[in-house]
C-alpha positions in Angstrom: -32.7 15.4 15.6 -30.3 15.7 18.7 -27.1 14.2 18.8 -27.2 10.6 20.7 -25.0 10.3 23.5 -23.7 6.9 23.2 -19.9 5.3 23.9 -19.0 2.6 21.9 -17.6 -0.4 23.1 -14.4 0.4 20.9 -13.8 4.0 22.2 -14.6 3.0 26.2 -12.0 -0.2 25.6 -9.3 2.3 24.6 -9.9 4.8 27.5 -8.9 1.5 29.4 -6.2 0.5 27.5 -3.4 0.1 29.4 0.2 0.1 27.0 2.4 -0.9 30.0 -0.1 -3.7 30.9 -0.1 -5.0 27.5 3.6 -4.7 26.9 4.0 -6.6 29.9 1.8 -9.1 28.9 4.0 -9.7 25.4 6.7 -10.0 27.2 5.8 -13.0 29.1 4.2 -14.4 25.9 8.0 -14.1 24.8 9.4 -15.6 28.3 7.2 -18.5 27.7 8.3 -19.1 24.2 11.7 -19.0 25.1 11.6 -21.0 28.0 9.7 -23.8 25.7 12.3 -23.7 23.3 15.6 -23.5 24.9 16.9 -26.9 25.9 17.1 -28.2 29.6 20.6 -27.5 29.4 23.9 -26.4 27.9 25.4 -29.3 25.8 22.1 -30.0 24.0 21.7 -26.8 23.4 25.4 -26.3 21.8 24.7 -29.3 20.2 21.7 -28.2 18.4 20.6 -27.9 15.6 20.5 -24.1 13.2 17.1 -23.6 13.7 16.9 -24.3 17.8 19.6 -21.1 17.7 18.2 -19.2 15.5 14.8 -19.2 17.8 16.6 -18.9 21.0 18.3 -15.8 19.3 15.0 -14.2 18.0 13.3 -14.7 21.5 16.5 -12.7 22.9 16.4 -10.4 20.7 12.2 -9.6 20.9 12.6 -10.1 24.6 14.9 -7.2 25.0 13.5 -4.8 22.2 10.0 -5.2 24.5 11.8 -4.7 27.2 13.1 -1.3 25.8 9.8 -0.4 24.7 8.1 -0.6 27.9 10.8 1.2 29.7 10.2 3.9 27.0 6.5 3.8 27.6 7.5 4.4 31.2 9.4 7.0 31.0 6.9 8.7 28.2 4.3 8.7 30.8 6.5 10.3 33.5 7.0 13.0 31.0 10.5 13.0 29.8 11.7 12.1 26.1 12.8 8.7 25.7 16.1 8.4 25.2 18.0 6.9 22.1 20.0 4.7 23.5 18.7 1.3 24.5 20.6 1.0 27.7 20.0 4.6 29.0 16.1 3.3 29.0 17.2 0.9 31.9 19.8 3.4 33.7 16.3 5.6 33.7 14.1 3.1 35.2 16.7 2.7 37.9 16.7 6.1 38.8 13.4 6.0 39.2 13.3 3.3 41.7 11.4 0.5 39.3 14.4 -1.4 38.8 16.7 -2.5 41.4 20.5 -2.7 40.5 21.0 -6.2 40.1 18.3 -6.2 37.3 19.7 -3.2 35.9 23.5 -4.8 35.7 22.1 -7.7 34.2 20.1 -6.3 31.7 23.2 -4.1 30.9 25.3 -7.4 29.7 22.0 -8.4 27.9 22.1 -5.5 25.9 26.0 -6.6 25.0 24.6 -9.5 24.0 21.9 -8.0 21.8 24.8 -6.1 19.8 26.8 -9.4 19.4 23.8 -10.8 18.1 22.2 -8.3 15.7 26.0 -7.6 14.7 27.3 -10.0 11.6 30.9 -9.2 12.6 30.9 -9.6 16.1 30.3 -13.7 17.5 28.6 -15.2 20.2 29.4 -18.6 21.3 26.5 -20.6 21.7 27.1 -21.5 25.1 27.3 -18.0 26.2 23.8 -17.4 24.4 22.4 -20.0 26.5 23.6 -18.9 29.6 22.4 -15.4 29.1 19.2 -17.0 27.6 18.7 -18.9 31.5 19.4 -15.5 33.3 17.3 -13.6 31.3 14.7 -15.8 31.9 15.4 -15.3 35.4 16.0 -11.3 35.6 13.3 -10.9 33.2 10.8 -12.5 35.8 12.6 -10.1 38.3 11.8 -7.4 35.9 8.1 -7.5 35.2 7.9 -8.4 39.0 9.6 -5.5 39.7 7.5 -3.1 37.4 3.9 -4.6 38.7 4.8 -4.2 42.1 6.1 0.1 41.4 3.0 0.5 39.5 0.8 -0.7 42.5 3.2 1.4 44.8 2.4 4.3 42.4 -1.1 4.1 41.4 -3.6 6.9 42.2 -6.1 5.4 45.4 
């Protein structure tokens, strides 16, 4: 008996499979999340309770880490090594025209952020989180914007 020549539906999904795409799509999952939970301004927010900071922290901090991980996707694809350092990821995406500069300086002060958060010794004033909270809801639209629009620019025809 011969060998049948049949794709499953499993193995013809992943040929499709786009990582970037996906990323991008967890992303906004986590824009959304944080834009539901982060008050409609600064004094509620400072005035809130543990557990409102603690989420607007958590969606900072997964915000950024996906952020890094697509840009390492990225730059995997164009066939260099990733590099270690979180910021260099961006720097790299600049360079290769995906970012503009005012997304790349903002995402550099995000990752300052990101240290004083996931550092126990370092603090953050809760206003300060917020306000970096409402800009990276802003450059992070800016930022998957950005990336759609160079992978249409640089798609094959």
């Amino acid at each position: 008996m011969g060998k049948r020549n049949t794709r499953s539906p499993k193995r013809s999904m992943n040929r499709r499979f786009n990582p970037v795409k996906a990323k991008l799509e967890s992303i906004n999952e986590c824009f959304d999340q944080l834009r539901h939970g982060l008050p409609a301004n600064q004094e509620e927010y400072v005035e809130g309770d543990r557990i409102t900071h603690s989420y607007v922290k958590s969606c900072f901090l997964m915000i950024i880490q996906r952020a890094v991980d697509i840009n390492n996707v990225i730059i995997e694809f164009s066939g260099q090594t990733p590099p270690q350092q979180k910021h260099h990821s961006f720097r790299a995406l600049h360079q290769n025209s995906a970012i503009d500069r005012e997304t790349l300086d903002f995402f550099m002060r995000a990752l300052d952020y990101y240290e004083k958060i996931t550092n126990p010794y370092q603090e953050l004033a809760p206003s300060e989180l917020y306000d970096a909270s409402r800009e990276l809801l802003k450059y992070g639209e800016m930022y998957t914007q950005q990336l759609e629009n160079f992978f249409v620019n640089f798609s094959p025809s």
